[in-house]
C-alpha positions, 0 to 999 in steps of 0.5 A: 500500500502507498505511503506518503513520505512527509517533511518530519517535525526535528525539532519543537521550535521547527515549522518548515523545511527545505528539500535541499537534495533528492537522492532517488529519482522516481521508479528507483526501488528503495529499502525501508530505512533507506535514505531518499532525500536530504532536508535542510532547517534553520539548524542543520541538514538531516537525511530523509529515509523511507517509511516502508520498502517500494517504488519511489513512484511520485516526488511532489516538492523540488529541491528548494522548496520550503514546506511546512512540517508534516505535509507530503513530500513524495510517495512510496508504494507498489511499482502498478498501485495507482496513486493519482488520487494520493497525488491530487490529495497531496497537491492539495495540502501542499496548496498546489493545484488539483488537475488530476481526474480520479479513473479506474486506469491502469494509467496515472493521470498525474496532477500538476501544481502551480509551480509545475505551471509557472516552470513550464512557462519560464522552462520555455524561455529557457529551451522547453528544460524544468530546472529546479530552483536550486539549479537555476541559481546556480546556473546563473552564478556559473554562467551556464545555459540551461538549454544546453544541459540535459537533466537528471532529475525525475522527469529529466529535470536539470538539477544543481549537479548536472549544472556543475557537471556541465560547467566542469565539463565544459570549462576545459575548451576554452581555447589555448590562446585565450589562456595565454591572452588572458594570463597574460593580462592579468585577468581571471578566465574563470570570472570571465565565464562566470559572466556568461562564456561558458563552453564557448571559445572567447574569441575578439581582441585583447579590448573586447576580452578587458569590456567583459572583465570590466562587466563582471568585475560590476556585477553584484553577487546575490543570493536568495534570503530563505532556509536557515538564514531567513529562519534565523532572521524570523526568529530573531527578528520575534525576538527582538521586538517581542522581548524588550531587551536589556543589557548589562556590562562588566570587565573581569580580570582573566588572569588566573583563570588563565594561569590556572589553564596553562597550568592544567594544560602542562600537568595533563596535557589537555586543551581546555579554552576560556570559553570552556571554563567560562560555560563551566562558571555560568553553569555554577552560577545559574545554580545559585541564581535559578531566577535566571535560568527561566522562560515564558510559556503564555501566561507562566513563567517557567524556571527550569530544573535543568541547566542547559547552555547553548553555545552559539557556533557561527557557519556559513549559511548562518548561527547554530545552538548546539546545547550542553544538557545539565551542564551544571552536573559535569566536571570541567574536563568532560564540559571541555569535550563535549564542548568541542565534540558539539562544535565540530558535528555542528561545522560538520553539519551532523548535529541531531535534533536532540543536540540543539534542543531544550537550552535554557541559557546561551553563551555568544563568545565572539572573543576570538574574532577580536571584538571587545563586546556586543549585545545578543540578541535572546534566543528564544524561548530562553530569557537571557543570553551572555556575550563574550569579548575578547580578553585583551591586556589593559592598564588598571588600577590596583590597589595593594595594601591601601596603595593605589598602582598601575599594573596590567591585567588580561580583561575581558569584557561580558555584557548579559542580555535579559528579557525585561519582563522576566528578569530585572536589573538586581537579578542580572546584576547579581548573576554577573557579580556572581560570574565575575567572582567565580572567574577572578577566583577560579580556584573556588570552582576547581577545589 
């Protein structure tokens, strides 16, 4: 019996999803449990595999499309069910439009939603080719066209890699004299075909080939604003302008939590950052300043049991939260760990649903790229988030024995962010004097 495959709920917060890769075409014959296809969310991109054993027999979402949990994606079945009236249903749901007649039919009658229409118009225009919306970026950045390249998709549908196919096929016919002209004059043959040329031989004066470079060097670059970064932008965005923000900031003395690190490091031999140990000072703070370790739910505020800390980690196609869960409950050489484990599977886009979810207090270290401090916004539905600047070493004033003196000490700044409505200015206040102690005495952690 046929059966839908759906874009899956991986998370509380998720709502929607993008098909990012097909890894079956229709009529191929798939396992259950097999992987079909790769979904992309504002966290990461998650394999897709089959509900039951069958046919891949219908896809109804191209790669690129946004679709909102739990609604259809495809459909799984026998090699002669006849599907069209799952078909026109799933149509319907995705908001496409329903052409299919229901017929007792050996033959599908298959329905055709609006963005199958709209493509076939604009498919015209590019020499009677689907293309999928992913491929057609990327024909356009590389220069590619589209009427020239055959498709692989379901239903020869051109697809991003048989773009990147053609244009890697292709590159190497550029003329040998054209390399020797360019190389020549300094200009970069491949920004050249990213201008249109590809797969054709430059031919014209030295004149003619400096116009085009001209032209691309004039050309913006633009990208689509949806997937993660758009979520993230929608999220945050909430945020912002639903909980009203405030911020608080104080400079600590870093020195002998950096001390005591190099110490820890030639006695054991194990890397242990000031963003680990500073997680691991939150962690014991929140347990003594539960107040702010909380979250709105509607009408209540809910001050939580567990002590989870996200750590923002930055990609490229925007910012992930991986969290440590009751990070309260670790010592610091297995905090340090599972810190950088997160870390890595997050840049290696292996992070599963569980590893992002349930934070209720972020730490943004920004340390590294050299800022000296910023605010962060909340990451909802958490009431509270700590930026973290670079520690930098500064002239203070020390005061020793009643003698006031200058000397130098490695300063970092920390500004908490809170929502208002939850949290007000003695709490924050409190919980950054608590942190600052914990950090400038670093032994009454450790010992």
């Amino acid at each position: 019996m046929a059966k839908y495959i759906i874009m899956p709920k991986l998370g509380f917060n998720m709502d929607q999803g993008t098909v990012a890769q097909w890894l079956k075409k229709e009529g191929d014959a798939i396992k259950e449990r097999e992987e079909v296809l790769e979904i992309e969310t504002d966290k990461t991109v998650m394999p897709v595999e089959a509900p039951c054993p069958g046919v891949l027999r219908k896809i109804l979402v191209e790669e690129g499309e946004v679709v909102p949990v739990t609604l259809p994606i495809a459909i799984i079945g026998d090699k002669n069910e006849v599907i069209s009236q799952m078909i026109n249903e799933a149509y319907q749901k995705l908001g496409k439009i329903k052409v299919a007649e229901k017929k007792e039919s050996k033959v599908e009658i298959e329905a055709s939603p609006v963005i199958e229409k709209k493509q076939e118009i604009e498919s015209k225009k590019e020499g009677f080719k689907k293309i999928s919306p992913k491929a057609r970026r990327k024909a356009k950045e590389l220069g590619v066209e589209v009427r020239l390249v055959k498709g692989s998709g379901p239903g020869e549908v051109v697809i991003e890699k048989d773009i990147i196919a053609y244009h890697q096929n292709h590159r190497e016919k550029t003329s040998s004299v054209t390399q020797k002209i360019t190389e020549k004059i300094g200009i970069d043959l491949e920004t050249i075909k990213g201008a249109g040329v590809v797969g054709k031989e430059i031919k014209g004066d030295l004149q003619e080939i400096l116009t085009k470079s001209e032209e691309v060097n004039r050309t913006e670059k633009r990208i689509s604003y949806t997937s993660m970064r758009k979520i993230i932008g929608d999220r945050l965005s909430q945020s912002k302008f639903t909980a009203p923000h405030i911020y608080f900031t104080v400079s600590v003395d870093m020195s002998k939590v950096i001390d005591l690190l190099n110490r820890f490091y030639q006695n054991n031999k194990e890397k242990i950052s000031i963003n680990d140990f500073l997680v691991f000072a939150v962690a014991k703070v929140l347990t003594e300043q539960f107040n702010i370790n909380c979250s709105l739910a509607g009408e209540e505020i809910v001050y939580h049991k567990d002590i989870n800390i996200g750590i923002a980690v930055s990609l490229k196609e925007g910012l992930i939260v991986p969290v440590i869960k009751n990070a309260n409950k670790k010592s610091l050489s297995i905090l340090s760990k599972e810190i950088k484990k997160l870390i890595k599977l997050a840049r290696d886009k292996q992070l599963m649903p569980d590893d992002y979810k349930e934070g209720t207090f972020t730490v943004s270290n920004l340390g590294m790229y050299g800022i000296d401090s910023f605010t962060a916004i909340i990451n909802p539905p958490e009431a509270a988030i700590l930026a973290v600047g670079a520690v930098k070493r500064a002239p203070v004033v020390i005061e020793e024995e009643g003698v006031e003196k200058i000397g130098i000490c490695s300063l970092m700044k920390v500004t908490l962010s809170v929502d208002h409505r939850l949290i007000d200015g003695a709490m924050a206040a409190k919980f950054l004097n608590g942190l600052k102690y914990y950090l400038e005495f670093p032994e009454r952690l450790i010992f």
